[in-house]
C-alpha positions as CSV (number, residue, x, y, z in Angstrom):
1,X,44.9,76.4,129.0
2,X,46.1,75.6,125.3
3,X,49.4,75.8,122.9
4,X,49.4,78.3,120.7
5,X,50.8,77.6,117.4
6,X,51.7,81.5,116.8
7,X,54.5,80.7,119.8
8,X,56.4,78.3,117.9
9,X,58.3,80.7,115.6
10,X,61.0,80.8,113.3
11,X,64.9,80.4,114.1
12,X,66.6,83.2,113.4
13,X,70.5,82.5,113.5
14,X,72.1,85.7,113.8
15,X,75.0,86.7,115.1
16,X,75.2,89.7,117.7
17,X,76.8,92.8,117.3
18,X,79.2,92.4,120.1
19,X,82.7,93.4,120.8
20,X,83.7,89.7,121.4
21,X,81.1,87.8,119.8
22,X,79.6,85.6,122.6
23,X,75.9,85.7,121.8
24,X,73.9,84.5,119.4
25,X,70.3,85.7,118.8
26,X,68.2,82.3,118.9
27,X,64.3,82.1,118.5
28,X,62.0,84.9,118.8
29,X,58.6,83.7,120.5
30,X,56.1,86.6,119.6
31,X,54.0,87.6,122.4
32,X,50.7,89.6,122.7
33,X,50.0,93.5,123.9
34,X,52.0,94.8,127.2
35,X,53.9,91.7,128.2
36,X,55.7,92.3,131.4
37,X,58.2,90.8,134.1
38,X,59.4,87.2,133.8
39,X,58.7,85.3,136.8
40,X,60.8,82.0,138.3
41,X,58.3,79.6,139.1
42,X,60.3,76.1,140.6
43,X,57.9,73.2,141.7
44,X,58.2,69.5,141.8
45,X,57.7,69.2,138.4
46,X,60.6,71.3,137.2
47,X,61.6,75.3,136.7
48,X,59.8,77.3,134.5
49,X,59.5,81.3,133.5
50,X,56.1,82.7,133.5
51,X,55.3,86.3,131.8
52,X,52.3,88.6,132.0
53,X,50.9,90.2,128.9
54,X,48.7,92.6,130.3
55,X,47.1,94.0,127.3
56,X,45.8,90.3,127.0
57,X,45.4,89.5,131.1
58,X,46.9,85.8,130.1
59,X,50.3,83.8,131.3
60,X,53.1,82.5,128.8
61,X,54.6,79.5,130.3
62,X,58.2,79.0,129.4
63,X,60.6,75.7,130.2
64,X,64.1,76.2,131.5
65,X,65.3,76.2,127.6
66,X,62.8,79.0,126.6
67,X,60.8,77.1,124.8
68,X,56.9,77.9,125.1
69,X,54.9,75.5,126.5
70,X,51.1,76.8,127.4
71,X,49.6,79.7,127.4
72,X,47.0,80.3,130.8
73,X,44.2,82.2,129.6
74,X,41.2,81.7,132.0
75,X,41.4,85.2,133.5
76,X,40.9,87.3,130.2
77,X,38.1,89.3,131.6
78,X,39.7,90.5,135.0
79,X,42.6,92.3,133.5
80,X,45.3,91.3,135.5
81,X,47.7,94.0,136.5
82,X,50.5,92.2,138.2
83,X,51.3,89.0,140.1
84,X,52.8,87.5,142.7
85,X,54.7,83.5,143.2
86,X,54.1,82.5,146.8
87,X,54.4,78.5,148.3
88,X,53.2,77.0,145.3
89,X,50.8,79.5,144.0
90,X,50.2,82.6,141.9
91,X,48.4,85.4,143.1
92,X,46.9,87.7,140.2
93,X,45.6,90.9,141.0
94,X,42.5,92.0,138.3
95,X,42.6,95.7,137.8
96,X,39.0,95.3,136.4
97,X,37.3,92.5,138.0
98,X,38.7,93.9,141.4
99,X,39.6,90.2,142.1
100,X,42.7,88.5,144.1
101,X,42.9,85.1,141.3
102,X,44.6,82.8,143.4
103,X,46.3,79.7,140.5
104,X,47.9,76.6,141.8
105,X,51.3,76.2,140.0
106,X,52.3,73.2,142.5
107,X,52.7,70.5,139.0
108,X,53.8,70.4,135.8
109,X,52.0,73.6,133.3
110,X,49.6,71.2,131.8
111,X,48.0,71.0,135.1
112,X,47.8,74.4,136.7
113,X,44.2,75.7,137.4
114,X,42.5,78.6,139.1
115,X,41.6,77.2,142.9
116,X,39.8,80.7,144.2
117,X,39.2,84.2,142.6
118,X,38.4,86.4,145.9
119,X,36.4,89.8,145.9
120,X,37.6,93.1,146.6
121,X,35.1,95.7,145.0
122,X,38.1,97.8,144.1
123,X,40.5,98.1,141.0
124,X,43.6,96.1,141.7
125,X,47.3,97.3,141.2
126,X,49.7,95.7,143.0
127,X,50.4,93.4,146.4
128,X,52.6,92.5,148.8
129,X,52.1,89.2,151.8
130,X,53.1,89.0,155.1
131,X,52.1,85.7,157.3
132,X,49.5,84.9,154.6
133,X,48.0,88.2,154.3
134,X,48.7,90.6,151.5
135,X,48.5,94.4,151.4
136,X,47.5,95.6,148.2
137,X,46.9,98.9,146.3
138,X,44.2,100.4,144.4
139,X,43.3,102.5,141.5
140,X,40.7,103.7,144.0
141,X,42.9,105.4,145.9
142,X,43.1,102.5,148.4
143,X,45.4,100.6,150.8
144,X,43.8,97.0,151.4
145,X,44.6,94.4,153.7
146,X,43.2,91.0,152.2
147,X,43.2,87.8,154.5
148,X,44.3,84.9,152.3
149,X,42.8,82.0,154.1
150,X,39.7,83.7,155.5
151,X,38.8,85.1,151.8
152,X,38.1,88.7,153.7
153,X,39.5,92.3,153.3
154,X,40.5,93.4,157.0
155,X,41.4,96.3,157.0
156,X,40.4,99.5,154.2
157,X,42.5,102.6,154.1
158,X,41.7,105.4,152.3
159,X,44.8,107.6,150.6
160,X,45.3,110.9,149.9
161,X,46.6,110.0,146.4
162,X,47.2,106.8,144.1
163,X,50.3,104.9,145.5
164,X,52.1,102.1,142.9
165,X,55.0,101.3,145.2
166,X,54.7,98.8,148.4
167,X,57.2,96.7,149.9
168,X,57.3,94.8,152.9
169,X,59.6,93.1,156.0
170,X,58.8,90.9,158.4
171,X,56.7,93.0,160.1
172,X,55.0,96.1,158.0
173,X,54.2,97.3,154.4
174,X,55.6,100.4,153.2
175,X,54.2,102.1,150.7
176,X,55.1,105.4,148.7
177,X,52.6,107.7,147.0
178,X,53.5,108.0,143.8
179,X,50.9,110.0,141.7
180,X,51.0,113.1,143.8
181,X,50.8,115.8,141.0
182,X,48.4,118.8,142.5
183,X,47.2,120.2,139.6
184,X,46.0,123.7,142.0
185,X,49.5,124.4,143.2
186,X,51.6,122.8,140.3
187,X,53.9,121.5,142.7
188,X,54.2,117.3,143.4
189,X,54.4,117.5,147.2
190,X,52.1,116.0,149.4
191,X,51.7,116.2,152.9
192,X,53.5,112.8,153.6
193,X,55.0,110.7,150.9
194,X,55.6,107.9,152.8
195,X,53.3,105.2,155.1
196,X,54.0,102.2,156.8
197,X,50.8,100.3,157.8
198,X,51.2,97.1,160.4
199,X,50.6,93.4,159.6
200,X,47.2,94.2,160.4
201,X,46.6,97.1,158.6
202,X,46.8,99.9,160.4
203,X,48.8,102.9,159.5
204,X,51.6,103.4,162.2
205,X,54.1,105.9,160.7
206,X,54.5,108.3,157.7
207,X,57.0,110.8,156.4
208,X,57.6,113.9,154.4
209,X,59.8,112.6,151.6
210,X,59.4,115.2,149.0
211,X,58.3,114.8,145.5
212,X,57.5,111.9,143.8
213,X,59.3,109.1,145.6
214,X,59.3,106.6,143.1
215,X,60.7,102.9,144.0
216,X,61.2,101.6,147.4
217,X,64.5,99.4,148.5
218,X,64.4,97.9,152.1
219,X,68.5,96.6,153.5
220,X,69.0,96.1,157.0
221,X,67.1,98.4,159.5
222,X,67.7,101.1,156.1
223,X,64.7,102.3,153.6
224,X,66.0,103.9,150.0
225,X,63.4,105.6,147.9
226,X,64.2,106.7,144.4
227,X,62.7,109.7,143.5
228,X,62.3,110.0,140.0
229,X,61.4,113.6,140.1
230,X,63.9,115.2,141.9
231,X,66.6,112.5,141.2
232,X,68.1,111.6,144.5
233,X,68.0,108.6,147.0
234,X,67.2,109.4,149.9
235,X,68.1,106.5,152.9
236,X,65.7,106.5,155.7
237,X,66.2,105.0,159.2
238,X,63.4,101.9,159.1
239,X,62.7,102.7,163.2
240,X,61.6,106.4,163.0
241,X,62.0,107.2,159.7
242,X,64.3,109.7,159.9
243,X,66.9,110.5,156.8
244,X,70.3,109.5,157.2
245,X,71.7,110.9,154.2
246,X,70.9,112.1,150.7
247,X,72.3,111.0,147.1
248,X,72.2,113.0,144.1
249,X,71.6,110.9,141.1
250,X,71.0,111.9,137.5
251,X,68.3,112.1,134.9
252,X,65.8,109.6,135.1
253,X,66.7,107.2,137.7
254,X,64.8,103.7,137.1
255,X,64.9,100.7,138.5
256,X,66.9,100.4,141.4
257,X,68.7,97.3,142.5
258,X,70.7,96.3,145.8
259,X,73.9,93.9,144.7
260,X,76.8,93.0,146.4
261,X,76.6,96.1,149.0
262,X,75.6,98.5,146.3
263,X,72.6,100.4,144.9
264,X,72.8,100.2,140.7
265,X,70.6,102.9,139.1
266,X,69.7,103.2,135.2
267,X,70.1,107.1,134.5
268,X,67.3,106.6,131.6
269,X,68.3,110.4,130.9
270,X,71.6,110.3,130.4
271,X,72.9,106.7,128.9
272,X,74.8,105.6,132.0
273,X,74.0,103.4,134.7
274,X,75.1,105.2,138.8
275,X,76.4,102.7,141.7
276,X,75.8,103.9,145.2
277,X,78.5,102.5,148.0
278,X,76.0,101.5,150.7
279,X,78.7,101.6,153.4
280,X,80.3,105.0,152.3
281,X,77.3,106.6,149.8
282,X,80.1,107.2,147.3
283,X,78.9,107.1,143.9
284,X,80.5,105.9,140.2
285,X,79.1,106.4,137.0
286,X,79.4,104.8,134.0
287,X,79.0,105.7,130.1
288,X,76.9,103.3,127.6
289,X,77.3,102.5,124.1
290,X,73.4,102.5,123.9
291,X,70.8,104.9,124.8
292,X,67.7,104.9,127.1
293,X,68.8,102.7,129.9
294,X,66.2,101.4,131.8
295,X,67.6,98.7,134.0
296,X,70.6,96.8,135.6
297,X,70.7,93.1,136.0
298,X,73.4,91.2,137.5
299,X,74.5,87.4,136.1
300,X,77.9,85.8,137.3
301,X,80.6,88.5,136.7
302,X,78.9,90.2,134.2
303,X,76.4,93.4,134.1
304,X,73.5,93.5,132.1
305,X,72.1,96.6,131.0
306,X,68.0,96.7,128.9
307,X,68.8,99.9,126.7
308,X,65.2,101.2,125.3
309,X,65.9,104.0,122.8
310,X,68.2,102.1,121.0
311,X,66.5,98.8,121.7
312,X,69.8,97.0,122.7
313,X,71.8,94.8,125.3
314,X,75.1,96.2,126.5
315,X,77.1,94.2,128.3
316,X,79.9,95.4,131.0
317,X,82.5,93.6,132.8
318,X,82.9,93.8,136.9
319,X,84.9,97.1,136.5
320,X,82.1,98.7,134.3
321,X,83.1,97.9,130.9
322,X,81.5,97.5,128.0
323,X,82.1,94.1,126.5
324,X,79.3,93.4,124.2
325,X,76.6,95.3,122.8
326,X,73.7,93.7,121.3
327,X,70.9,94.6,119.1
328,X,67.6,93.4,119.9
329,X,65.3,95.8,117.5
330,X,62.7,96.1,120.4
331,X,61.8,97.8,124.0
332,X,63.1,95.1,126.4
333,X,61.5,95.4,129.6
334,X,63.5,92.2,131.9
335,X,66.0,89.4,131.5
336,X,66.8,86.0,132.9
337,X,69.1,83.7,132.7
338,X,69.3,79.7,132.8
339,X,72.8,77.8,132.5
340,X,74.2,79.3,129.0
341,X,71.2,80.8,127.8
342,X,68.7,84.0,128.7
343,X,66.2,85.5,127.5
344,X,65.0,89.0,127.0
345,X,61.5,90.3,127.3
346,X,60.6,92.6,124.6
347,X,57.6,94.6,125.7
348,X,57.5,96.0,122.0
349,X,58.7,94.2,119.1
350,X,59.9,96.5,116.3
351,X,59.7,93.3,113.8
352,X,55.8,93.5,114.0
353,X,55.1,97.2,114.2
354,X,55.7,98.1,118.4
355,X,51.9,97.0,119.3
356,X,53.1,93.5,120.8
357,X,55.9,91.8,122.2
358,X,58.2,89.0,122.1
359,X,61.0,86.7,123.8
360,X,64.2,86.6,122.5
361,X,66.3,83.9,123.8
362,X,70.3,84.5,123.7
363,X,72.6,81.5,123.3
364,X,76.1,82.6,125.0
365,X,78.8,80.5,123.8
């Protein structure tokens, strides 16, 4: 681990465009190729936000005021694709080393280290745990089921098609197939769409779901898929599977979240942002400033929309209107907040050309 002097950047003090003038654009922490979600880590050393920059397969380290303070770069030859916080520890799935990089993040930054880096033999996408084992999928095609503690893959299933989308209960994982393009028929169908494997591995239910299902929600004894092909959600009865209902949503859907009884959808396609009643299924809409929406976060009172196209902010109230709209001049990707500041993860910056990121913290007053 090291500092990096490129992370201590200049201040720029400039003023947002905003309707009531509450945010100030503070420093703007350049970052390396593909950064992606920021992750809470909170140990007994403090809080702190972690990033991913994939393109570099390293961790950014961030304090509670955004400030940068180490940069994690022991795992530059596996290529990690995503990660997961868990009890003290983050697990970092190598797309090519094929290896589960387990890093103790139990102290203070300075002090974090790799304890294990377990084999697979297969290119690494994404995981899920249950009861200290995690299901994870594979650029191979693959659903595996990796005991933690033992060091040893369990169970191996084979899949008909890539699948990026897993989530889990209690209980099972549940994983949709998302590459299913048949380029022989020229249709996206596949014979089921859905699985839901056992704690153990083994693969108990699946479903017809249609084309594409794209992101997976799990509420109560309910399943939601997004599908971004054919633009609906479609609610599922966890027990058997079967639908309950059907939503039409709008161009694009991305990035659904549950909040306060309600699904909230980015319509990437058509600059508004859809809220599904999960009591009623009744849906609202609502019109953006900024174009490209690509997802909804929820702070306090206030809605948070990451608007790609135009590389902006837009901020609504409860009732869905806009109330500040800021420009970032970048592709932000996530945000999070900490007492009267946040920060906005730019997967491209447009103030160094697009090829690399940045962190913008926001000071609200």
């Amino acid at each position: 681990m090291k500092r990096s002097p490129i992370l201590f950047f200049l201040f720029v003090g400039i003023i947002a465009v905003t309707a009531s003038g509450t945010i100030t654009l503070g420093q703007r922490y350049p970052l390396g190729i593909m950064p992606s979600a920021l992750i809470k880590v909170e140990n007994s050393s403090g809080k702190y936000f972690v990033t991913l920059v994939k393109g570099d397969s390293e961790l950014v380290v961030f304090d509670t005021s955004f400030r940068p303070l180490t940069i994690f770069d022991s795992m530059k030859n596996d290529g990690i694709n995503d990660l997961i916080y868990r009890d003290g520890k983050l697990y970092c799935f190598g797309f090519y080393s094929g290896r589960v990089i387990v890093v103790d993040v139990s102290g203070h930054p300075s002090k974090w280290k790799k304890i294990d880096e377990i084999p697979t033999s297969s290119r690494l996408i994404t995981g899920s745990f249950i009861d200290g084992k995690v299901g994870m999928l594979t650029n191979d095609f693959e659903f595996l089921l990796l005991d933690i503690s033992r060091r040893e893959i369990i169970k191996r299933q084979k899949l008909p098609v890539i699948a990026l989308s897993i989530a889990e209960d209690s209980e099972f994982f549940f994983v949709s197939l998302f590459h299913n393009y048949n380029l022989l028929t020229n249709s996206h169908e596949t014979e089921k769409g859905l699985l839901v494997f056992d704690e153990w591995g083994n693969l108990i239910k699946e479903a017809d779901i249609g084309k594409r299902p794209s992101y997976i929600l799990l509420g109560g004894e309910k399943i939601f898929l997004v599908s971004y092909v054919e633009e609906n959600l479609k609610i599922l009865s966890k027990s058997d599977l079967t639908e309950i209902t059907s939503v039409q949503l709008g161009k694009y859907p991305n990035f659904p979240v549950i909040h306060n009884g309600k699904i909230w959808i980015a319509l990437t396609g058509e600059d508004q942002i859809m809220t599904v009643d999960l009591a009623t299924y009744r849906t609202q809409k609502f019109d953006l400033m900024g174009r490209g929406p690509m997802k909804v976060v929820h702070n306090g009172d206030r809605i948070y929309v990451l608007e790609t196209i135009t590389g902006t902010l837009e901020v609504l109230d409860s009732r869905g209107n806009t109330i500040e709209y800021v420009e970032l001049d970048g592709y932000p990707v996530d945000i999070v907040f900490s007492g009267k500041e946040a920060a906005v993860l730019l997967q491209e910056d447009w103030q160094t050309g697009k090829n690399t990121g940045a962190l913008l913290v926001l000071k609200t007053n």
